[in-house]
C-alpha positions in Angstrom: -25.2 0.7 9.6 -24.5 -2.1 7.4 -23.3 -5.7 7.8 -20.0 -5.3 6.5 -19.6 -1.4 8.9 -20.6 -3.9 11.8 -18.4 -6.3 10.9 -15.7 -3.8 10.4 -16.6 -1.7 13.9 -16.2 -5.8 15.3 -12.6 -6.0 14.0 -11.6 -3.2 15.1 -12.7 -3.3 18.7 -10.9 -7.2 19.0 -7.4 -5.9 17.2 -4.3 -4.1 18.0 -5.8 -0.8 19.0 -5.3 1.6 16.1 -3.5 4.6 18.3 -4.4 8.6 19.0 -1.7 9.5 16.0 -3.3 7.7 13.3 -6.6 8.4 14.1 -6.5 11.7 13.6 -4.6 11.1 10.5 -7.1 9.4 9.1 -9.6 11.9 10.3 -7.9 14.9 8.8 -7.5 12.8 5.7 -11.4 12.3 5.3 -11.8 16.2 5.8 -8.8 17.7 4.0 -8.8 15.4 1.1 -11.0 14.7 -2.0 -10.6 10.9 -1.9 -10.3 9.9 1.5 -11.1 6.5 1.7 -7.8 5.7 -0.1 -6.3 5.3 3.1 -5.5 2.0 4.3 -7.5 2.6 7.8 -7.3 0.5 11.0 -7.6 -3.0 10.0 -5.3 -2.7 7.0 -3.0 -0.6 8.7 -2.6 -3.2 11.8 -2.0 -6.0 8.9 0.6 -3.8 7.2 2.2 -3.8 10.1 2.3 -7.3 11.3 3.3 -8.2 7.8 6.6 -5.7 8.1 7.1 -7.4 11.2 6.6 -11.2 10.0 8.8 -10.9 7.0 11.1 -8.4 8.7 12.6 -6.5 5.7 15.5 -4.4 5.6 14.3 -1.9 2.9 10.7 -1.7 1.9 9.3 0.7 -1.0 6.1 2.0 -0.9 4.4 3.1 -4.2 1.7 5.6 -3.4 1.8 7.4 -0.1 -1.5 9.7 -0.4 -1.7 10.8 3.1 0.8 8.8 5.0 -1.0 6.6 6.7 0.1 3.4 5.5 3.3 4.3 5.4 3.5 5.0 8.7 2.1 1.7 9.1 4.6 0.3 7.6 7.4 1.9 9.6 5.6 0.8 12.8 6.7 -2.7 12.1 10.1 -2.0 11.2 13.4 -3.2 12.9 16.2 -1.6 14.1 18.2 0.0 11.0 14.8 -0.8 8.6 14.0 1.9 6.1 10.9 2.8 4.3 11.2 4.5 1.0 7.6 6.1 -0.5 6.9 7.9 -3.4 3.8 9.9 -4.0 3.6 11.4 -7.6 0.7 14.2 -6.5 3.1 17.2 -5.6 -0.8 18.3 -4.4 -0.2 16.0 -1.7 3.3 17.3 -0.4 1.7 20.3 2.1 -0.5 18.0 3.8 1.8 14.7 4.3 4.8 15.6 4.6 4.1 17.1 8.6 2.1 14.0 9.3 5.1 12.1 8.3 7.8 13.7 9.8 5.5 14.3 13.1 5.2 10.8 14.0 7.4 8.3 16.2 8.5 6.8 13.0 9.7 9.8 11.0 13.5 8.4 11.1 12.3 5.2 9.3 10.5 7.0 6.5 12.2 8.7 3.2 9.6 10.6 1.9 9.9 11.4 -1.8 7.5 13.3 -4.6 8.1 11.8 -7.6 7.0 8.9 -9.9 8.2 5.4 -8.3 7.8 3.8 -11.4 10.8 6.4 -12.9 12.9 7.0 -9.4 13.0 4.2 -7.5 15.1 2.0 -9.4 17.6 5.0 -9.3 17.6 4.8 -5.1 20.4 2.1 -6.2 18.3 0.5 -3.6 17.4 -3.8 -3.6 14.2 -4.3 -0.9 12.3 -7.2 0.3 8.9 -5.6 0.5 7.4 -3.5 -1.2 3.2 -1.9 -1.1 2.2 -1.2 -4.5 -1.0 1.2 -3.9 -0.6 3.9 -6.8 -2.6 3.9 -10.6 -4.3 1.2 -11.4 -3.8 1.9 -14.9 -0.2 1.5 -14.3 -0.1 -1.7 -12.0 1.7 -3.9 -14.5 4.5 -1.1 -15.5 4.9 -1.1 -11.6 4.6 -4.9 -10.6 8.1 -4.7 -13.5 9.5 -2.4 -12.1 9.4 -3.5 -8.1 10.7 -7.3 -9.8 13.5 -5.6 -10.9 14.6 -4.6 -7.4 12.8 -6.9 -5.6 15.6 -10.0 -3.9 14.8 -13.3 -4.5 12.0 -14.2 -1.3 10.6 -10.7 -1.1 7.4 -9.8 -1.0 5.1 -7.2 -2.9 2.0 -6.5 -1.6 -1.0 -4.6 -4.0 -4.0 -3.2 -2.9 -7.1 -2.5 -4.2 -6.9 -5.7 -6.3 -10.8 -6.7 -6.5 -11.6 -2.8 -6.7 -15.0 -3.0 -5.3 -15.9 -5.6 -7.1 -15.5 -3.9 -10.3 -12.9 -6.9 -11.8 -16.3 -9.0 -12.5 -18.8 -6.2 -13.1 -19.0 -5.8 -16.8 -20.7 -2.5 -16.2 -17.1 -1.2 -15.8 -15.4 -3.0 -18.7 -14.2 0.3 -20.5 -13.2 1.6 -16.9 -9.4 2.7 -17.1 -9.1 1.5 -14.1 -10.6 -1.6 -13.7 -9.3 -2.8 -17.3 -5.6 -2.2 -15.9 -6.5 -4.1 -12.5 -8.0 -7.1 -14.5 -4.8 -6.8 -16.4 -2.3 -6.8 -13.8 -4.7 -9.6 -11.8 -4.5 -11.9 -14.9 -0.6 -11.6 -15.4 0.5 -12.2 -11.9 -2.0 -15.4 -11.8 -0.2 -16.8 -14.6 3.5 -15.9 -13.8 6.0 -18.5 -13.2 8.2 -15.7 -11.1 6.1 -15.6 -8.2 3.6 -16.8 -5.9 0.1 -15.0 -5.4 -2.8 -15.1 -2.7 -5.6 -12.7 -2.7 -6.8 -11.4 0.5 -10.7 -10.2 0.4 -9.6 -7.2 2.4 -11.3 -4.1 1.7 -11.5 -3.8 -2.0 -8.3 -6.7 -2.3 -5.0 -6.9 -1.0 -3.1 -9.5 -2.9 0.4 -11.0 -1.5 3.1 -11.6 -4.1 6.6 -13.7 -3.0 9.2 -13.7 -5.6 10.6 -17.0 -5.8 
């Protein structure tokens, strides 16, 4: 076991516990699905979570729900009359998340919806004051836009893998897709008067944007 995996198993074992529900989610994630470790997990899951419950928003969108997980992290921390709207674009996905989502305590929080965010949510008619940004890379900017749009003033938007295993500084992966569009997205929010921006070495990056 590495450092970082004992340094991970430490977290884990001195946070909010991460509960029999998700667990197995995450379990029968790893098994069922091609790309597992796109779920958020036990540490980020907890933070998503605490951060619902710090800023306590009313609406919060999600872009990117994979497997569920983090949504239903998200939902954990929600008050009374919250709502979480998430949109996975893999109709592939639908089979498998949708029971995990509507099986859990927080089923009446989530809106579930297969589509592309980027095209649908600003049609919810919707304004939030959070919003997880976790889809394509490629597409973070287009996205970052869009959430703005409907974003109020004070709300927060929260993307993940923003340091992308390290890739944003590797130049082994400079014609990467994926790591051109996070380098892209990274550089534009670092430089853009509308908002405020910390990144969080979490993972592979979770950075924390506040509209001003």
């Amino acid at each position: 076991m590495t450092e970082t995996e004992l340094i991970d198993r430490y977290i884990c074992n001195h946070i909010e516990p991460e509960g029999d529900y998700l667990y197995r989610l995450y379990r029968a994630t790893n098994i069922h699905t091609i790309h597992g470790r796109m779920a958020s997990g036990h540490i980020q899951g907890r933070l998503l979570k605490m951060l619902v419950e710090m800023i306590r928003p009313k609406n919060v969108l999600e872009v990117g729900t994979f497997s569920g997980y983090s949504a239903i992290c998200l939902a954990q921390g929600l008050g009374e009359g919250g709502k979480l709207y998430t949109f996975e674009i893999n109709d592939e996905m639908e089979d498998f998340t949708r029971p995990w989502i509507e099986g859990s305590e927080v089923a009446d929080k989530i809106d579930f919806r297969i589509g592309d965010a980027n095209v649908e949510a600003p049609k919810l008619g919707v304004m939030f004051d959070m919003a997880f940004v976790d889809g394509d890379k490629r597409t973070y900017i287009e996205t970052y836009e869009m959430v703005l749009g409907i974003l109020n003033p004070g709300g927060y938007i929260l993307a993940d893998n923003t340091l992308w295993d390290g890739h944003v500084i590797d130049p082994a992966y400079d014609r990467d897709s994926q790591t051109k569009g996070i380098r892209a997205f990274n550089d534009l929010i670092a430089n853009d008067p509308r908002v405020e921006v910390v990144i969080l070495p979490l993972r592979d990056g979770l950075t924390l944007i506040r509209k001003k």
